[in-house]
C-alpha positions in Angstrom: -13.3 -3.4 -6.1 -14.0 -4.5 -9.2 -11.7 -6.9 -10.1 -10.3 -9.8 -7.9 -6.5 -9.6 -7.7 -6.3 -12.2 -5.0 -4.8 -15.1 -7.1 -2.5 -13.3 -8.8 -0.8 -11.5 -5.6 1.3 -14.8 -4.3 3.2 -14.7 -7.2 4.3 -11.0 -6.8 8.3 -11.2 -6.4 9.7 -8.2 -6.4 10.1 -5.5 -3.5 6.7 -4.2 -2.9 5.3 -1.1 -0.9 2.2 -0.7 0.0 0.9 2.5 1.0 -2.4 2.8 2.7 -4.0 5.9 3.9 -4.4 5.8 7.2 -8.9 7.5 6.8 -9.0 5.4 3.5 -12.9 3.7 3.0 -11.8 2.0 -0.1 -8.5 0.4 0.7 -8.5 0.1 4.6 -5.6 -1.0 6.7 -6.8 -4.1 7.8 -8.1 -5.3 5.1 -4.5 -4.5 3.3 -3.0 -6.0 6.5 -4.9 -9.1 6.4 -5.9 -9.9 2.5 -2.8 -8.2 0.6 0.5 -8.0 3.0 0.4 -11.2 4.2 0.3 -12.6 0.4 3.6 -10.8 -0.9 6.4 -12.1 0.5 8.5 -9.5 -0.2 5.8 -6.5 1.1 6.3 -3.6 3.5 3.8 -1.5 4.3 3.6 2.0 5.4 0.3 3.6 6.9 0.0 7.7 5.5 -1.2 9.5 8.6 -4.3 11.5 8.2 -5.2 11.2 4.5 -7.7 9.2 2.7 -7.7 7.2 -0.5 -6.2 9.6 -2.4 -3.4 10.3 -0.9 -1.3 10.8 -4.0 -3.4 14.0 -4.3 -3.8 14.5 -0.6 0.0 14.4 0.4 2.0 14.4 -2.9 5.5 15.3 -1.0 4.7 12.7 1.6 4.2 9.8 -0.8 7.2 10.4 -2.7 9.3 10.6 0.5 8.3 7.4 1.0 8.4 6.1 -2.1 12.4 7.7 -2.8 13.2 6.0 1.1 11.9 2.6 -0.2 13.9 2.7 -3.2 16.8 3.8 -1.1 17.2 0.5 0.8 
């Protein structure tokens, strides 16, 4: 990417979801898992099965389920 988030994420403080698609090139799991998760305290993350980076296009219904259940709790 582009721009370097990295020292900006530690001080993320509010509830954070992080969706990742689970064929994504751009955004893969593991780096998510390792780089971006680890770094929010207050992260959850939820893997999108079979879609790619742009899942919001890919799986619309799926991502707001998701999103609407994370806001629920």
């Amino acid at each position: 990417m582009l721009e370097d988030i990295s020292s900006a994420v530690p001080n993320i403080s509010v509830p954070t979801l992080v969706l990742a698609g689970e064929n994504d090139q751009v955004e893969k799991i593991d780096s998510l898992e390792r780089a971006l998760v680890p770094n929010i305290h207050t992260a959850r993350m939820s893997i999108i099965r079979q879609t790619g980076h742009l899942s919001p296009l890919e799986v619309p219904d799926q991502i707001a389920s998701e999103i609407r259940a994370f806001l629920r709790r």
